[in-house]
C-alpha positions, 0 to 999 in steps of 0.5 A: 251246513257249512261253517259261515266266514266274513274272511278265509285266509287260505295259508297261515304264513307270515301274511296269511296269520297277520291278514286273519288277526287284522280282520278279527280284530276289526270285527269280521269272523275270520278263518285261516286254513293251513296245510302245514303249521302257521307262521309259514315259510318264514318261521319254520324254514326260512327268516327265523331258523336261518338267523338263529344259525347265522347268529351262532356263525356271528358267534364264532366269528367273534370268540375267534377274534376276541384276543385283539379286543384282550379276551382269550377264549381258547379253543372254539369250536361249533357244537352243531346240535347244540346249535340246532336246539337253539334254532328249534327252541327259538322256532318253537316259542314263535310257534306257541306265540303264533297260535296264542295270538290266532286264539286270542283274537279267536280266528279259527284255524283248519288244517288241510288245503284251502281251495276256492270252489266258487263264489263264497265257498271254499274246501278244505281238504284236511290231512287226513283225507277228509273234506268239509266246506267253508262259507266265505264273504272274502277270500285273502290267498296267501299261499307263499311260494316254494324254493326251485331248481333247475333240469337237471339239478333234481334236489335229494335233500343229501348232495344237492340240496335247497335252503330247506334242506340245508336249515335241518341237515344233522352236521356241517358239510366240509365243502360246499358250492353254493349256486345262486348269490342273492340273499339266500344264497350269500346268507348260507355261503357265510354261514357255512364258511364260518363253520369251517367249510370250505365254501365256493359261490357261483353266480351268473351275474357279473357281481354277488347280490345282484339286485342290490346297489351296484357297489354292493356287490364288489365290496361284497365279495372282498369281504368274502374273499378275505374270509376265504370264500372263493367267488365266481361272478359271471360264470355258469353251471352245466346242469349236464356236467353234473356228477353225484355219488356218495362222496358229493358231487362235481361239476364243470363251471365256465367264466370268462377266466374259462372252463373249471370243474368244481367238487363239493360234499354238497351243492345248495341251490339258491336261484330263488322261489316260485309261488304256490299257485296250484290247485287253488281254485283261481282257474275260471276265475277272474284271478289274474297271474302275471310273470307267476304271481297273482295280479293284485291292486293298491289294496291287494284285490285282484279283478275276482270279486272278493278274493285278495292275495297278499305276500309272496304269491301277490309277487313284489319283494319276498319278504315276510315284512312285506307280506305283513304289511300287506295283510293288515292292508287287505283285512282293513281294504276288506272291512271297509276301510281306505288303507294306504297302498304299500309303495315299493319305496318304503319297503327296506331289504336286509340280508344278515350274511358277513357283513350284513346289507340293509337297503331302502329305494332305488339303487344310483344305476336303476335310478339312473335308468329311471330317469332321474338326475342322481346324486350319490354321497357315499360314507365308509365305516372305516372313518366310523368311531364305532366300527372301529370299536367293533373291529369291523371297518367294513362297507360304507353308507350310500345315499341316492339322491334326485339332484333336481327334486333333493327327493331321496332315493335309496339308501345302501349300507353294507357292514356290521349289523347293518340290519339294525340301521335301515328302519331308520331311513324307512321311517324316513322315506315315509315322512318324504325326509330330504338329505338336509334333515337325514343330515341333520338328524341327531344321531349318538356317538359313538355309534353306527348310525352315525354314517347315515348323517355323514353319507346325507352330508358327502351328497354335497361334499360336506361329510365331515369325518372324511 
């Protein structure tokens, strides 16, 4: 007979794990079926192993401006095994935690691919080759997403490679073009650079990270071009120019500057992720999919009857904290309970390239575009105590505002370790906090934190260190 569940979770990633612990943790007997090892994307082949190397990258960058802070070092140089035993000891420890939580809250866990058969029951078709079936009260999918290229740029794993292959090549290329300046892309630009490479970005937007606050992307690329990374914005690639062999490959690139042809050991291609939807079962199913995510209510139900999806095949932002959230949201939905719905507003972005961005809400031009009447009060790290302590003066703090409501809108850092900063303006946008209390919140000096007071105060032009 087959083995009977209150919930199956079908991908044991970043929400898949957390949506199974939740629901055993409310009493309903949960499984999790993953084809690969749980943790997910996030864990082996994304957030966890990427910052490790961009760590060992922020590193380097530090030993080899030590002497103006009167520390000689000497020689520095990368020891790239090194490093990667590092990534891999981090990775693996975070696995072992993974799975000690799955046990602890005794969710059972099947190796294979998860796929609906109908109402209540789903396969498993394990590594192997062998088949068995679940009984399921719910089913929560949670399958992630997977990197994509485009025609013509077929991935090898050795010239033209994704974010995937990348984390686990066996040495640093001397050159590099990366194709695709969102998060991923500018992360790996960074990196890279700091490891010696020569690096080139290529973007077909008009500006780096172009999903971001719209004076992120400018001061972006002069931090990037300061350190030597050559920027093209607004520029294509021809797909059919493309010429690889053993040395790397070349390729032609227009712009408004006209059209270049560009060399590399390797091209990364970072144009982004498309959901796992495939052999899921969802065909003849009330399942909704819309622009390549699966259509997914407040509390993460889609219109089947009981199936839920969570994290980045249920669409929004790709982010393995929002996947998390999501999770504990459909497992208490599930046990029925009323959780709160997760409102984009509330969930902040980080990206850890050199500097770093931390944002929350809306940017000024898409709050424009969403009708509001704005206001912006910017700060920049340059008149901050702190950065200057750290040799780092540079980016800002920007607070959007709605100049009729005083309802905060966003907030935008750019800098130094900028991703340890932004929970604090998520904790307030959940409170509903105005610039008068982000002003007034207390923060110690000499810190960083500091500019998000002073960034609530330039709203009104009452900064007071600028």
């Amino acid at each position: 007979m087959a083995e009977s569940f209150d919930v199956a979770v079908i991908g044991g990633g970043s929400g898949g794990y957390v949506a199974a612990i939740r629901a055993a943790q409310l009493g309903l007997r949960t499984a999790v079926i993953e084809s690969e090892k749980v943790g997910g994307t996030c864990l082996h082949k994304g957030c966890i192993p990427t910052k490790a190397l961009l760590q060992t990258a922020s590193l380097l960058d530090a030993a080899r401006s030590s002497s103006r802070l009167g520390v000689r070092i000497g020689e520095v140089a990368l020891d790239w095994p090194a490093a990667a035993r590092n990534r891999d000891q981090v990775v693996g420890r975070l696995h072992q935690g993974v799975q000690g939580l799955l046990r602890k809250n005794k969710v059972t866990v099947f190796a294979g691919r998860g796929r609906m058969l109908g109402r209540g029951r789903v396969g498993v078709a394990a590594t192997g080759g062998q088949e068995s079936e679940l009984e399921a009260g719910t089913v929560i999918l949670a399958t992630g997403t997977r990197v994509r290229s485009l025609p013509g740029l077929e991935l090898d794993g050795r010239t033209i490679i994704s974010s995937d292959d990348a984390l686990f090549l066996d040495h640093v290329p001397g050159s590099v073009i990366v194709l695709g300046c969102g998060a991923v892309g500018v992360e790996f630009a960074s990196m890279y650079r700091s490891m010696d490479a020569q690096v080139t970005v290529v973007e077909v937007a008009d500006r780096l990270v172009p999903l971001e606050d719209e004076a992120i992307g400018p001061e972006l690329q002069r931090a990037f071009e300061r350190r030597g990374i050559r920027c093209l914005v607004g520029a294509r690639l021809d797909p059919a120019s493309l010429r690889r062999d053993d040395a790397g490959v070349s390729m032609s690139v227009s712009s408004a500057a006209g059209e270049e042809r560009l060399e590399a050991e390797v091209l990364l291609v970072a144009i982004g992720r498309q959901a796992n939807l495939e052999e899921l079962g969802i065909e003849g199913t009330a399942v909704e999919v819309d622009r390549g995510a699966i259509r997914v209510g407040p509390t993460m139900a889609t219109a089947e009857p009981g199936v839920y999806a969570v994290g980045d095949v249920a669409g929004g932002f790709q982010l393995a904290h929002k996947a998390m959230h999501e999770g504990v949201i459909a497992a208490e939905a599930i046990a029925g309970r009323d959780p709160h719905p997760l409102r984009s507003r509330l969930i902040p972005r980080t990206t850890y390239c050199s500097p770093q961005i931390g944002s929350l809400g809306l940017g000024e031009a898409e709050a424009r575009a969403a009708g509001h009447e704005v206001r912006a009060g910017v700060f920049p790290f340059r008149a901050n105590g702190r950065a200057l302590i750290w040799g780092e003066p540079e980016g800002f703090c920007k607070v959007v505002a709605d100049a009729s409501t005083n309802d905060v809108l966003g907030v935008h850092l750019v800098g130094h370790e900028v991703t340890e900063l932004i929970a604090g303006p998520a904790l307030g946008a959940l409170l509903e906090a105005t610039p008068f209390e982000l002003s007034r919140a207390v923060a110690p000096h000499p810190t960083l934190s500091e500019v998000l007071g002073e960034a609530a105060l330039a709203l009104s032009g009452e900064a007071i260190h600028l």
